[in-house]
C-alpha positions in Angstrom: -0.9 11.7 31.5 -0.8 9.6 27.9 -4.5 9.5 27.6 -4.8 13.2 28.6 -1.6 13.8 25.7 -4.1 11.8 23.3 -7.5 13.8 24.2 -5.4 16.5 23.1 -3.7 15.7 20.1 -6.9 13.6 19.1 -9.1 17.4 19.7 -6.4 19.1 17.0 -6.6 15.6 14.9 -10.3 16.4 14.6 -9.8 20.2 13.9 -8.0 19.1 11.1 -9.8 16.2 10.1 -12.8 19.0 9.1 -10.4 21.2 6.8 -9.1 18.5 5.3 -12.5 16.8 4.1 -13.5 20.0 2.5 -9.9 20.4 0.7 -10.5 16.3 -0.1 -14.2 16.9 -1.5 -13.1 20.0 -3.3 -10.2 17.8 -4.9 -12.2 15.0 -5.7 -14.7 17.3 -7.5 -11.6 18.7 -9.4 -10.7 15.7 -10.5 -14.2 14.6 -12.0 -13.8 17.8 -13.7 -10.7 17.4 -15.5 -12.2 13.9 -16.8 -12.2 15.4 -20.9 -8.7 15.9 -20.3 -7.7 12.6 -18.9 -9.7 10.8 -22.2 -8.2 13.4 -24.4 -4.5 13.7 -23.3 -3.5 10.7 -21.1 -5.8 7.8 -22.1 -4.1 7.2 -25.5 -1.0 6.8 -24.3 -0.2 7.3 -20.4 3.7 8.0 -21.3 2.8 11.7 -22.1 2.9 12.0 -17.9 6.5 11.8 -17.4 7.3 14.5 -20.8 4.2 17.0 -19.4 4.8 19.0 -16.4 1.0 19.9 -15.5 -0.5 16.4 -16.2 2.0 15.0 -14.0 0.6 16.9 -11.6 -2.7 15.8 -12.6 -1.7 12.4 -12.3 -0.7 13.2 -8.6 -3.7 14.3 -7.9 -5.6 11.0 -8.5 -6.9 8.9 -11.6 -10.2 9.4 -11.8 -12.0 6.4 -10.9 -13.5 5.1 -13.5 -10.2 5.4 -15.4 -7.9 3.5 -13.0 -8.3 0.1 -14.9 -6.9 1.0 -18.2 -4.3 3.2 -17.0 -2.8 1.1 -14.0 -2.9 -1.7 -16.3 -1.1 0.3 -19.2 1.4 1.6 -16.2 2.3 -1.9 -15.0 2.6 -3.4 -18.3 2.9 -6.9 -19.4 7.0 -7.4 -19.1 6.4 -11.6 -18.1 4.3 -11.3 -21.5 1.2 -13.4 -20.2 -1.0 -14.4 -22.3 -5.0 -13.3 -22.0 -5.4 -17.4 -21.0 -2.8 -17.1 -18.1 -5.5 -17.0 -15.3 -7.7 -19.3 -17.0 -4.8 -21.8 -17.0 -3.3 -21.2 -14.1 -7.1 -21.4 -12.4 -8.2 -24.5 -13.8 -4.6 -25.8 -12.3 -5.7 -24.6 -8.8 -8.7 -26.2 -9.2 -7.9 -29.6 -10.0 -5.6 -29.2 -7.3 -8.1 -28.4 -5.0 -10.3 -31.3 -6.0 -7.2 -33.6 -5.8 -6.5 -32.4 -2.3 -3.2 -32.3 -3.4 -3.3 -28.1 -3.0 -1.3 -27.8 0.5 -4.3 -27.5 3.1 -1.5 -24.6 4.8 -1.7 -22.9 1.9 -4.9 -22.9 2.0 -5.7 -21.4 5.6 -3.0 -18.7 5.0 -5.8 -17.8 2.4 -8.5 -17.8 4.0 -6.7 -16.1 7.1 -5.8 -13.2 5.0 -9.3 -12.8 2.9 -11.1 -12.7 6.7 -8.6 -9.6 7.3 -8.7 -8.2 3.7 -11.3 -4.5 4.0 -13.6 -6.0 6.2 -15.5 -2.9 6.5 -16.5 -2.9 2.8 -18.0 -6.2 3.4 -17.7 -6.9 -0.4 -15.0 -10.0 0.0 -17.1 -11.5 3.3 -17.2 -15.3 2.7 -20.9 -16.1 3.5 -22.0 -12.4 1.8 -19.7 -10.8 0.0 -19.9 -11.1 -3.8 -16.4 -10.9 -4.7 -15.8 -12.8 -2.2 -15.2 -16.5 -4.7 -13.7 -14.3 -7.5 -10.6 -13.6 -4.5 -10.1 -17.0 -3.6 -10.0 -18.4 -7.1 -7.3 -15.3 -7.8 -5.0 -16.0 -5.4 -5.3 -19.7 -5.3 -4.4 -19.1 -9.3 -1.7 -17.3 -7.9 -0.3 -19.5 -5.9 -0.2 -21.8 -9.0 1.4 -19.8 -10.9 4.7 -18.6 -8.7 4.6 -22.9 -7.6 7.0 -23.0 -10.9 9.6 -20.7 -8.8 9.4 -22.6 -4.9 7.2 -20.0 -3.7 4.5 -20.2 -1.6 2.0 -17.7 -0.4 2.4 -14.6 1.8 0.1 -13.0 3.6 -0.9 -9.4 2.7 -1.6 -10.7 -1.0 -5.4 -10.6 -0.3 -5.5 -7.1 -0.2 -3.5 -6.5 -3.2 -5.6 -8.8 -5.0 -8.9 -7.2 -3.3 -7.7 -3.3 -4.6 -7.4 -5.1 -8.4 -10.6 -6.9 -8.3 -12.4 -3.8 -6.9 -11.1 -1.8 -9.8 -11.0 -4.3 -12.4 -12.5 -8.1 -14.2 -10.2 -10.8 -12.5 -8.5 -11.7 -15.6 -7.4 -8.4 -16.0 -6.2 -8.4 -12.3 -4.0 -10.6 -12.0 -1.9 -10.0 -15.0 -1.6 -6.5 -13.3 -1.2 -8.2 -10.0 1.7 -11.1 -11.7 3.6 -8.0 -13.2 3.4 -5.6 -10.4 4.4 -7.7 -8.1 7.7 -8.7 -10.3 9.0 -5.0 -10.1 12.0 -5.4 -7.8 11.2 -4.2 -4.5 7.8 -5.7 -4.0 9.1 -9.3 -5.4 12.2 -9.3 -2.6 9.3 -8.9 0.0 7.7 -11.3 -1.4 10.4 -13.5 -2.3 10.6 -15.0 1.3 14.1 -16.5 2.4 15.4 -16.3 -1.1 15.3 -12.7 -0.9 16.2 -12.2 2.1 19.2 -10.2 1.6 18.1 -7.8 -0.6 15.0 -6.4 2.0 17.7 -5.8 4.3 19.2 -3.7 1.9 15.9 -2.1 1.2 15.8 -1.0 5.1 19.2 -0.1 5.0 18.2 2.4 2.0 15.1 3.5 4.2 17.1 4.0 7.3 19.3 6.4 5.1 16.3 8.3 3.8 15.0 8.5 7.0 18.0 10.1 9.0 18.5 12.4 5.8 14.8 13.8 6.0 13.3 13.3 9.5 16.3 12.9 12.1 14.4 13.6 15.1 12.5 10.0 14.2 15.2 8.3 12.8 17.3 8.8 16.2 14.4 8.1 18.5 14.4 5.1 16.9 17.8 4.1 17.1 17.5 4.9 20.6 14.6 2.4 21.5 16.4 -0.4 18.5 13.7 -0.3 16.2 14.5 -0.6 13.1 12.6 -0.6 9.4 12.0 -4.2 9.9 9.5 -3.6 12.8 6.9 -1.8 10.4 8.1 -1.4 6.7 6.7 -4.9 5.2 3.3 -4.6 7.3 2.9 -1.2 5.1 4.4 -2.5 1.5 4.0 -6.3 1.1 -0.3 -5.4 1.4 0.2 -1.9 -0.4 -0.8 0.0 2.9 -4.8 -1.6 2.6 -4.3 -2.7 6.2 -3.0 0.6 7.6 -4.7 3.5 5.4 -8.2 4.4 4.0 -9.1 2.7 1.2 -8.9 6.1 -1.1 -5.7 7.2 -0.1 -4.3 4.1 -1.1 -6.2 4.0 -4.4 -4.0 7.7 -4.6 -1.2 5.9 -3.6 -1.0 3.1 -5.9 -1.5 5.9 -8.9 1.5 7.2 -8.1 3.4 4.3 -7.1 2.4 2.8 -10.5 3.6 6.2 -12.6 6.5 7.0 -10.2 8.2 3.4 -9.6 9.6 2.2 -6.5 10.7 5.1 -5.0 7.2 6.4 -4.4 6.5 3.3 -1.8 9.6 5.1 0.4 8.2 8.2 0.1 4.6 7.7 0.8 6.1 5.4 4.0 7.9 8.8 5.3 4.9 10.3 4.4 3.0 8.3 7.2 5.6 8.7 9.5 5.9 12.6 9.3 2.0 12.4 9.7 2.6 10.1 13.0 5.6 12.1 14.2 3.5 14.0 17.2 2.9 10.3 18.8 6.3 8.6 18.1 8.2 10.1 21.1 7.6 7.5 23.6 9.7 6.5 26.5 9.0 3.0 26.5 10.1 0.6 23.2 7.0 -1.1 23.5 4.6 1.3 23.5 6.4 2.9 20.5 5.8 -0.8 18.7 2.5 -0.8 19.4 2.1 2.6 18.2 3.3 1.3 15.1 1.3 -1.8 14.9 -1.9 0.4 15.1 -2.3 -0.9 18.9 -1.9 1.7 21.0 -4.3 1.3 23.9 -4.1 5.1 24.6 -5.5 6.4 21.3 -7.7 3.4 21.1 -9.4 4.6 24.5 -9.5 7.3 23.3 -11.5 6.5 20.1 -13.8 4.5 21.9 -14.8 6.9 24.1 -15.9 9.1 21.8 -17.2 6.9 19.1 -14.9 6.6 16.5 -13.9 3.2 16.2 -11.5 2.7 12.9 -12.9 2.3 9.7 -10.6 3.4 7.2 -7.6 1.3 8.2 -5.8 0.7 11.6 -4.0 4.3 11.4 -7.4 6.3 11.4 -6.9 6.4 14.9 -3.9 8.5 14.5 -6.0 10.7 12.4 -3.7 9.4 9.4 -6.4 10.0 6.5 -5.8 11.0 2.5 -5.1 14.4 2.8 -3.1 14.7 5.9 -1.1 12.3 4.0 -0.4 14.2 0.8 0.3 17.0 2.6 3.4 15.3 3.7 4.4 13.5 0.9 4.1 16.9 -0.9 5.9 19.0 1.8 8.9 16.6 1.3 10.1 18.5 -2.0 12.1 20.6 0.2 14.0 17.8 0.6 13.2 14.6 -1.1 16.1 13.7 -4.5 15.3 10.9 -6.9 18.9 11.4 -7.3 19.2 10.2 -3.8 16.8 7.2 -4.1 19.0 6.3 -7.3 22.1 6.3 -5.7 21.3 4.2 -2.8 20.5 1.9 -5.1 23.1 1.3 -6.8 25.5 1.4 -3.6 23.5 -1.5 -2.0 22.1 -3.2 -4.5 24.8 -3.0 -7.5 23.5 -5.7 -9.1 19.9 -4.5 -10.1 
């Protein structure tokens, strides 16, 4: 009964899937076209965005690519105020730690663990082929280095944020972007391990409230089966949804993350959950969790059987893609306050 539920969402999935490659080729093609303007207007100084209603928009729709370095770079900014010589010092500290052996040999593994995980389809960061493959290591063995000073370690998922930089941008570059992005408040308490610990929990409290406001059909179904923000929400934000989503739509993703702040990583999480809402309605707590984990053996069967085994992220089984996506995130303007986000904040975390 499940599989035959999945053939049949899975035949709509595909349906859709076609209309919403010709609306994403037609947007891509729009946004190649607007290039002039980007150079013209934004490129001097990004800020115009949040004063200018229609490049905004714009903005929303995607940087082009060739453009993303500059202006994610110019979006995070430099607030730690590292010098150009940061990663070359905090490298050439890595590596004499490395040839020490006094660099922990966990550490290490946890590394190389997340690399082997990090876009394997693109084949770019493969350790016997891939090209970029050194430039990653070196990056976040420099990072380690350089959050050693604070008592923290490494946590998994940082591959792929390093991986979307690298693909975008030189490694120096990358990982002043990568040190400073990952300083803005809610990606350093995930990252902050037991030190932070508090503060995610008042992160999923905030999500829980967004949820129940927006989508309480989801948010009581999964009260109902006791799963709570915690099962899902840092396997989508600590890697910046690269181990859930095609590549593209987080490329879009971290765009608007970078223009919009912290409140865009809540909304584009909704976002995946409106697009997943169809499945989510499970009797059983663990299939629901496995659902989530991008293991469900019903649409996996399903995928098999007729060829399309995932290459865009674990969610492309779910037919989660870039435009299926937006259309939620945009459809939540019926509902969705920064007002709201804003508040939240301040009630549970007063101190930010």
């Amino acid at each position: 009964m499940i599989s035959t539920t999945y053939t049949f969402l899975d035949n709509l999935a595909e349906k859709r899937r076609k209309a919403l490659q010709e609306r994403r080729m037609a947007r891509e093609k729009a946004v190649e076209d607007t290039l002039h303007l980007w150079e013209k207007e934004i490129l001097p100084d990004w800020r115009v965005v949040h004063k200018n209603a229609e490049l905004r928009k714009l903005w929303w729709r995607g940087i082009p690519t060739k453009l993303r370095a500059p202006l994610w770079e110019k979006a995070v900014g430099n607030e730690l105020a590292l010098s150009k010589d940061h990663y070359r010092t905090c490298l050439s500290r890595a590596k004499r730690a490395l040839a020490s052996g006094i660099f922990p040999q966990a550490t290490l593994d946890l590394i190389e663990d997340d690399m082997l995980t990090t876009l394997p389809v693109i084949h770019i960061f493969h350790k016997e082929t891939g090209p970029l493959y050194g430039d990653l290591k070196d990056m976040l063995c420099a990072w380690v280095v350089s959050r050693s000073d604070e008592g923290l370690g490494y946590t998994v998922g940082a591959a792929k944020i390093a991986a979307m930089l690298l693909i975008n941008m030189p490694t120096q570059q990358g990982f002043i972007v990568m040190r400073n992005l990952l300083e803005r408040h809610c990606l350093r308490s995930f990252f902050g391990g037991e030190r932070t610990k508090d503060d995610v929990e008042a992160y999923y409290r905030i999500f829980d409230t967004m949820l129940a406001d927006g989508m309480p059909k989801i948010y009581f179904n999964f009260k109902q089966h006791q799963i709570s923000p915690g099962a899902y929400l840092p396997e989508w934000l600590i890697p910046l949804f690269l181990d859930h989503l095609p590549f593209e739509a987080c490329a879009r993703i971290w765009d608007v993350l970078l223009l919009e702040g912290d409140s865009f990583l809540y909304r584009a999480s909704l976002g995946i959950l409106a697009v997943l809402e169809p499945r989510l309605f499970f009797p059983e707590r663990k299939e629901l969790i496995e659902l989530l984990q991008g293991e469900n053996k019903a649409a996996i069967d399903v995928a098999k059987r007729e060829g399309r085994w995932p290459v865009g992220g674990k969610y492309e089984i779910y037919g989660v893609d870039e435009e299926s996506l937006w259309e939620r995130i945009e459809s939540m303007e019926d509902w969705w306050k920064e007002s709201t986000w804003t508040r939240l904040i301040q009630r549970e975390l007063p101190d930010l």
